[in-house]
C-alpha positions as CSV (number, residue, x, y, z in Angstrom):
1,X,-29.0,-43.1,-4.1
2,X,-30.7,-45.1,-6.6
3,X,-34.0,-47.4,-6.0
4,X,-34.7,-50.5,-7.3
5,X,-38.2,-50.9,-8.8
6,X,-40.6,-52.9,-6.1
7,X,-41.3,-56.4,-6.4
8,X,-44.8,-58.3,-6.3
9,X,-45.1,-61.6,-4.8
10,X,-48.2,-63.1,-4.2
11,X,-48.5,-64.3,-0.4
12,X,-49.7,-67.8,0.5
13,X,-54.2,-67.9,0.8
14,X,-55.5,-68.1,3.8
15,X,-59.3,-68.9,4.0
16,X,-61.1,-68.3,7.4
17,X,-64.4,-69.4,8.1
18,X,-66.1,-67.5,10.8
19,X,-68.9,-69.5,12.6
20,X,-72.4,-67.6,13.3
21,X,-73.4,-65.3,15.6
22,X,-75.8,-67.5,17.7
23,X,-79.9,-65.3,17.9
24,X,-82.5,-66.1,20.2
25,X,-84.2,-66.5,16.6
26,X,-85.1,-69.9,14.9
27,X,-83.7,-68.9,11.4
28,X,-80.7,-70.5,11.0
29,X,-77.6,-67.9,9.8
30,X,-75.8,-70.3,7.1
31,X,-72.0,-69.7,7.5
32,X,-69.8,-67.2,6.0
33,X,-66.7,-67.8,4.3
34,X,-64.2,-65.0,3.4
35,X,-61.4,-65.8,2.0
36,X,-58.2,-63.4,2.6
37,X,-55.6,-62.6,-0.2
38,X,-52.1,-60.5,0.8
39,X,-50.2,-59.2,-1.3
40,X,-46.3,-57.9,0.1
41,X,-44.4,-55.4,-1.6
42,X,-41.0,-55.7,-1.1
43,X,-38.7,-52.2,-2.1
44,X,-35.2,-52.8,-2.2
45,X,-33.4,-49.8,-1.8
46,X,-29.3,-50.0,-2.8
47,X,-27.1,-47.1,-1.1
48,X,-23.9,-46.3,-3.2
49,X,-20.7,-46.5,-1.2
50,X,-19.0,-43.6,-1.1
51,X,-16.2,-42.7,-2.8
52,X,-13.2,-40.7,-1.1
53,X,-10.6,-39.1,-3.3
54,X,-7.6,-37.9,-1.7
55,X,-5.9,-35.3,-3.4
56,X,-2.3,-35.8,-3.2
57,X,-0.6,-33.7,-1.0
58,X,1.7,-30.8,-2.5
59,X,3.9,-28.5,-1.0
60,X,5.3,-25.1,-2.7
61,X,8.6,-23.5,-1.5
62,X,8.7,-19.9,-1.6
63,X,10.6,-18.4,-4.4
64,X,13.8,-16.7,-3.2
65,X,13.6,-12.8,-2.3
66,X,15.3,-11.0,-5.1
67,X,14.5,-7.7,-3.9
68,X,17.8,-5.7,-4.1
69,X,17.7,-3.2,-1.1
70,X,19.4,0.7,-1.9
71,X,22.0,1.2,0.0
72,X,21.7,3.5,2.9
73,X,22.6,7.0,2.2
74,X,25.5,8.4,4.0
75,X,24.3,10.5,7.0
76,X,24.6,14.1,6.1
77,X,26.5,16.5,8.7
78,X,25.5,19.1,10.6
79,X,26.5,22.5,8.4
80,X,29.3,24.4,8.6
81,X,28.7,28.2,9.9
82,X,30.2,30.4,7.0
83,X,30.1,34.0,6.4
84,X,29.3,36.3,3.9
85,X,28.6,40.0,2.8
86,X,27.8,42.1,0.0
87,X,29.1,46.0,-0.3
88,X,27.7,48.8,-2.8
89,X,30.7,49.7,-4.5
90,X,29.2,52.7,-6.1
91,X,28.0,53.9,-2.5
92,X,30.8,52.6,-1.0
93,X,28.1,50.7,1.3
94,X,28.1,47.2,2.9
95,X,24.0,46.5,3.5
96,X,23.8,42.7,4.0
97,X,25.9,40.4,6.3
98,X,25.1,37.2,6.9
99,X,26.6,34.6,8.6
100,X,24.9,31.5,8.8
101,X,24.2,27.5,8.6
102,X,21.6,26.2,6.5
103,X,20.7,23.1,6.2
104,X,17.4,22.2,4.1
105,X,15.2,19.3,3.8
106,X,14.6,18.1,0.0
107,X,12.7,15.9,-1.5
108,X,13.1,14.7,-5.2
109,X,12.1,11.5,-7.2
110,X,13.9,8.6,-7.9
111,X,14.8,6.6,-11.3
112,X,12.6,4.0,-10.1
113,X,9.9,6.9,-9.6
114,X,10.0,6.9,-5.2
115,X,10.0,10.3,-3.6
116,X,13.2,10.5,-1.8
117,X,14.0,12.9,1.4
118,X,17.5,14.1,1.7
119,X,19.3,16.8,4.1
120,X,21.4,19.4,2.1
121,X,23.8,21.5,3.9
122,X,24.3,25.2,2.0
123,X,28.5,25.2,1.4
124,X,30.6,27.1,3.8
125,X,32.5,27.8,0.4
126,X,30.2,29.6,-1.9
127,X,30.8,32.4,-3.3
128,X,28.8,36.2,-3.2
129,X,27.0,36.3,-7.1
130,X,25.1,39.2,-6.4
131,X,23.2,41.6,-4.5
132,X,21.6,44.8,-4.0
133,X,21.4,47.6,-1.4
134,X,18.4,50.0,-1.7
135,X,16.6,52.1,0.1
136,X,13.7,50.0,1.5
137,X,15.2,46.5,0.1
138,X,18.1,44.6,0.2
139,X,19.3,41.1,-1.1
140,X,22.6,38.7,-1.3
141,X,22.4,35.7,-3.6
142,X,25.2,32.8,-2.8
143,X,26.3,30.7,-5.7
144,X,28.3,27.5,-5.4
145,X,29.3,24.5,-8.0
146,X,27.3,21.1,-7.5
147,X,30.3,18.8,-7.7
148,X,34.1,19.5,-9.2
149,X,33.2,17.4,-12.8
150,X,30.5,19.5,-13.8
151,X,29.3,22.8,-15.1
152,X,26.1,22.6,-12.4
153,X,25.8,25.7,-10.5
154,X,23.1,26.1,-7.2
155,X,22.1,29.4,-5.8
156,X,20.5,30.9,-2.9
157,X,19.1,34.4,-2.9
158,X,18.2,36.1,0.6
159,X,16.2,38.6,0.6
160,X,15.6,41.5,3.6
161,X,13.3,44.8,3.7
162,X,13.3,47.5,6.0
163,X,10.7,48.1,8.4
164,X,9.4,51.5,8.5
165,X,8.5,51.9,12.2
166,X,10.9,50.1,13.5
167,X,13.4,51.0,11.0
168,X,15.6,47.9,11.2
169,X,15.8,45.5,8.1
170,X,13.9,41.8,8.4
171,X,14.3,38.9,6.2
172,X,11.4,38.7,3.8
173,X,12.1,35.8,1.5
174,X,14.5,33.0,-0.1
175,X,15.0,31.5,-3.4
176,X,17.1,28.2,-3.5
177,X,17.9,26.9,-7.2
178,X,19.6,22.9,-7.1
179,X,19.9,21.4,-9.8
180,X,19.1,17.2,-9.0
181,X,22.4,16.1,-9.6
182,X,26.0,15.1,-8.1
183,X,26.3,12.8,-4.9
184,X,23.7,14.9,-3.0
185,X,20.7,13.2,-5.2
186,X,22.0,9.8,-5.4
187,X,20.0,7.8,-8.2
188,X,18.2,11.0,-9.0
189,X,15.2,10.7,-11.9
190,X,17.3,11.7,-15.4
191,X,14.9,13.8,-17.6
């Protein structure tokens, strides 16, 4: 708001004469005369219209989704049940049998640096690497190529000791060695 600076004009006279007051007294009061000036002060006050800017309107599209989803893995079946023992030659001895399905749960990481969860069945195929049968311990490792085009062996070692009481052998322990590579780990980190 902004406000104009008053303005002084002087009003019109105006005398008034006001007779006496009439007394039981035998002075005579002379007559008084009083003469009356006003002044009016006019303000002015000037109110701004206001101003209304629209802002015109604007509408922004959504970019396109350029996300490129994986594709789904293919769903891993259940394992096959294979069998396998290894014999002391030297003794003459068989000490571990074992005939099983395994399946595991891995994890690994990604190119684009994601953990990744995959099922992993344990080959009906491979093959006995190794073992050992002693008096208190005993063992079978598995060994089994990661795909046909490459020189990428896995191995599994199982491992069993004899309880004493009892004197019948439990499993104590397992080693699993994969190598992340082949279809099983599909876009697998490279190091």
């Amino acid at each position: 708001q902004s406000e104009l600076p008053p303005s002084t004009e002087p009003a019109e006279k105006t005398t008034v004469t006001i007779p006496p007051v009439p007394f039981n007294t035998t002075t005579p009061t002379p007559a008084t005369t009083t003469t009356t000036t006003t002044t009016t002060t006019t303000t002015t006050t000037t109110t701004p219209k206001p101003t209304t800017t629209t802002a015109p309107s604007t509408t922004t599209e959504p970019a396109p989704s350029t996300t490129t989803v994986a594709p789904s893995p293919k769903p891993v079946p259940e394992p096959d049940m294979g069998s396998w023992s290894f014999k002391d030659t030297t003794k003459n001895q068989t000490c571990v049998i074992a005939q099983m399905a395994m399946q595991f749960n891995l994890s690994y990481i990604d190119a684009n640096d994601k953990p990744v969860n995959v099922l992993y069945n344990l080959p009906k195929d491979a093959i006995v690497k190794s073992g050992e049968c002693l008096n208190f311990t005993d063992y079978i490792e598995l060994s089994w190529a990661m795909d046909k085009q490459s020189n990428n062996y896995s191995s599994l070692r199982l491992d069993f000791a004899m309880n004493g009481t009892e004197h019948v052998f439990a499993f104590t322990g397992l080693l699993l060695q994969l190598p992340v590579v082949g279809d099983s780990f599909p876009n697998a980190k490279r190091k």
